[in-house]
N, C-alpha and C positions, 0 to 999 in steps of 0.2 A: 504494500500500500504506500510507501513512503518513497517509491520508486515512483508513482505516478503523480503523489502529491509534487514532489522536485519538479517535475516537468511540465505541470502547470504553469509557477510564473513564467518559466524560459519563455513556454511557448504563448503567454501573456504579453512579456514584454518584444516580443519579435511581432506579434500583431500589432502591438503599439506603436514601434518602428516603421511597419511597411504604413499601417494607416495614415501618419503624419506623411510620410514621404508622396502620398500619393494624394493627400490634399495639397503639399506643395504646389505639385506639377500642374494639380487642376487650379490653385490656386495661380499659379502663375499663366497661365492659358487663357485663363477671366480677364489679366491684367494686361493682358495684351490685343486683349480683342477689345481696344478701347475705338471708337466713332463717334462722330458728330455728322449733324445736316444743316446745310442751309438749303430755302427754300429759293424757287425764283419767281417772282410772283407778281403783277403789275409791272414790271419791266426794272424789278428791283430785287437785291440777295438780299434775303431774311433769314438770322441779322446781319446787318452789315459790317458787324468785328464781331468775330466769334471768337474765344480764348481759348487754348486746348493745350495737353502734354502731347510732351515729345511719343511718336508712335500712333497719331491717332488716326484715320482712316477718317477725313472728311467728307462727304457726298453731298453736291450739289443736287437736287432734285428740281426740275424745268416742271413750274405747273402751268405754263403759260402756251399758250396757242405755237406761238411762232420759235423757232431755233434761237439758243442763245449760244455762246462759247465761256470758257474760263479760263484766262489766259493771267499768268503775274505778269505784272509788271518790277524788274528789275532796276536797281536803283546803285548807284556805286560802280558801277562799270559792270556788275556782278551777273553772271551767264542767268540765262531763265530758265526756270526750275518745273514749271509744267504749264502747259496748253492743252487744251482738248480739241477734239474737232467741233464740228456744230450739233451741240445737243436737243433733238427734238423737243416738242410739247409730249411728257412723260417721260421722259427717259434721264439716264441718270448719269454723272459722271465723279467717280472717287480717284482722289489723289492721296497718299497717306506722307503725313508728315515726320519726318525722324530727325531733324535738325531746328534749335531753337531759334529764335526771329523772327520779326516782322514780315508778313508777305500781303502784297497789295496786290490786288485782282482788278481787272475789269472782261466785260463783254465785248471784246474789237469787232462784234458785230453793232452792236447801241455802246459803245464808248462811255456815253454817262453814267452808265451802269457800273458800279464801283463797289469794290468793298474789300478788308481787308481781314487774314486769319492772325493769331499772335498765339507762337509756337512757345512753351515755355520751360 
């Protein structure tokens, strides 16, 4: 009997091991399946600064009839970091961010249409 009592906590504490170890990994999995949206909506990004960590997977969502684009605008002499093509009325376009700083957007299709992420 004392042979099985022993091998309870072993095999106690080696379940308590894998279980933490394997909330880690789902833990870390949640943390990185971090998103945001902005919406495009009267011929305007809602909201028009969004704040977000490093890693976050933003999607523009086009509710509006007509094509829009999402292009940065670079500032500093600094290469541009994403464009899309022409996003229809419904459809969507994600860029995911893993570098911190300012990025200004507009639509080079309606030009006034403006808005900026802040990576942090």
């Amino acid at each position: 009997m004392t042979y099985f009592l022993g091998r309870r906590p072993l095999a106690a504490a080696v379940g308590a091991v894998l279980a933490v170890g394997a909330t880690g990994a789902v833990g870390q999995q949640l943390m990185a399946a971090k998103s945001a949206e902005i919406d495009i909506v009267n011929f305007a990004f809602t909201p028009q600064t969004l704040t977000v960590a490093r890693g976050t997977a933003v999607t523009w969502d086009n509710k509006d009839e007509e094509p829009h684009n999402i292009v940065d605008v670079p500032s500093d002499g600094k290469p541009r970091v994403f464009r899309s093509g022409a996003v229809d009325g419904g459809e969507k376009y994600t860029f995911t961010f893993n570098d911190p700083g300012t990025y200004k957007y507009i639509c080079s299709i309606h030009p006034r249409m403006e808005g900026t992420v802040v990576v942090k």
